[in-house]
C-alpha positions in Angstrom: 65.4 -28.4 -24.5 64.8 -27.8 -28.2 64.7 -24.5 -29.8 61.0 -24.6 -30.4 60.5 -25.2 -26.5 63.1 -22.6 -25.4 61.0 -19.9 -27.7 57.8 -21.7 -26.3 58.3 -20.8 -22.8 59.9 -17.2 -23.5 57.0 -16.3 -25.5 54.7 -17.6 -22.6 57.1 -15.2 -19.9 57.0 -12.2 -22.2 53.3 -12.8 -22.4 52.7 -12.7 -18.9 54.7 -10.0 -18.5 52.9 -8.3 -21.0 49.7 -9.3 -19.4 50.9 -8.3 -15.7 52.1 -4.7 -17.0 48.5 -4.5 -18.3 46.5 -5.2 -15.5 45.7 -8.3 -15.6 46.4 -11.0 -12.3 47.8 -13.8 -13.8 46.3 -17.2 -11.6 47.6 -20.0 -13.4 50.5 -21.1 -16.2 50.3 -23.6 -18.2 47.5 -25.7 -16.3 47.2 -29.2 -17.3 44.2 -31.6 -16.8 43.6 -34.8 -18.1 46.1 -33.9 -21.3 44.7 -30.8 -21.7 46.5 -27.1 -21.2 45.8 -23.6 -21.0 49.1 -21.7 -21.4 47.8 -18.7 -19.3 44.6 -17.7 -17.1 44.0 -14.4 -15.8 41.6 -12.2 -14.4 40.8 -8.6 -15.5 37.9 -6.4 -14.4 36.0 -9.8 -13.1 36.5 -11.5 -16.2 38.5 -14.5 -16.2 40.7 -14.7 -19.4 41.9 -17.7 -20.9 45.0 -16.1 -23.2 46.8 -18.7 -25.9 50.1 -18.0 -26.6 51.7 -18.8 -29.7 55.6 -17.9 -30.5 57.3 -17.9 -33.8 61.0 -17.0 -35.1 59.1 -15.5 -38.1 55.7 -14.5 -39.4 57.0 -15.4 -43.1 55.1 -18.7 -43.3 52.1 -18.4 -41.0 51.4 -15.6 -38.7 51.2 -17.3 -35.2 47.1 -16.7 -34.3 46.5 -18.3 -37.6 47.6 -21.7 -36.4 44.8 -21.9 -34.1 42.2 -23.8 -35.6 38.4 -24.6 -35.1 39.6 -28.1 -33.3 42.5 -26.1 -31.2 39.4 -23.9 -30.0 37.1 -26.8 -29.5 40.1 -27.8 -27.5 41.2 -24.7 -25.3 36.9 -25.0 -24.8 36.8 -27.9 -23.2 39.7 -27.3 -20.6 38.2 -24.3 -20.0 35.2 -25.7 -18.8 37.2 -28.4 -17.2 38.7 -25.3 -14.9 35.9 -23.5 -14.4 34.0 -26.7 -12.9 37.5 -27.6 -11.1 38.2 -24.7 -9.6 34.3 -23.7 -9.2 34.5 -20.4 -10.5 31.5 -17.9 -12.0 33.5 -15.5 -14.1 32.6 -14.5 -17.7 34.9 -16.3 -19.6 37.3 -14.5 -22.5 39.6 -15.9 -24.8 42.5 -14.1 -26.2 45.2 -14.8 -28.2 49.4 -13.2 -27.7 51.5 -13.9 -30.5 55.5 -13.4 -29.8 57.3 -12.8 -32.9 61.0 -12.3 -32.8 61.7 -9.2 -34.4 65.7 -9.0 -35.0 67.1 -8.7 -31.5 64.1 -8.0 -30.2 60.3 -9.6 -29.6 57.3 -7.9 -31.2 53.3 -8.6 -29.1 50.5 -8.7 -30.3 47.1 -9.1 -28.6 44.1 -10.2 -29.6 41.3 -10.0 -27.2 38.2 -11.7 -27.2 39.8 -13.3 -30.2 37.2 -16.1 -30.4 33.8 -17.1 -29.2 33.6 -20.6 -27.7 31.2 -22.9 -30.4 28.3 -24.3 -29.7 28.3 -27.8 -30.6 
């Protein structure tokens, strides 16, 4: 597996972790349908929360919520809906953000909630 994978899927296990220790039920990992993929979906306090997880080695480029861009969201939309229907849910939907960053030895978390509102097209 390639180093950006391997940091992929730790970032995505330190964010559920995260996300467990914090009340959340986690009810899917990375979902796919049709090519698309939510990384996590959760539900807190009869929300269901669709979290995107981004890792980086470094912040020194790009921090990792800024790589999620208008078509990204347009994206992480539409499977949403796609789940929703599928799984034929009637939750108020949330979508958050959890970047990983490593930090040294150690992984710094950050969490964004409600960290965009789904566009209207």
């Amino acid at each position: 597996m390639a180093k950006h994978n391997e940091l992929g899927k730790l970032g995505e296990d330190l964010a559920a972790k995260y996300l467990l220790k914090n009340g959340y039920k986690i009810i899917d990992r990375n979902w796919i349908y049709l090519k698309k993929e939510l990384d996590i979906v959760a539900l807190k306090e009869n929300q269901l929360v669709v979290v995107e997880v981004k890792s980086r080695s470094t912040e020194y480029f790009e921090h990792p919520a800024d790589a999620i861009t208008l078509s990204k969201i347009k994206f992480l939309v539409r499977a949403t809906q796609d789940y929703v229907d599928l799984k034929e849910m009637e939750y108020e939907v949330r979508f958050d953000v959890i970047s990983v960053i490593k930090d040294g030895e150690k992984y710094k978390i950050e969490h964004i909630e409600d960290a965009f509102i789904a566009p209207v097209d």
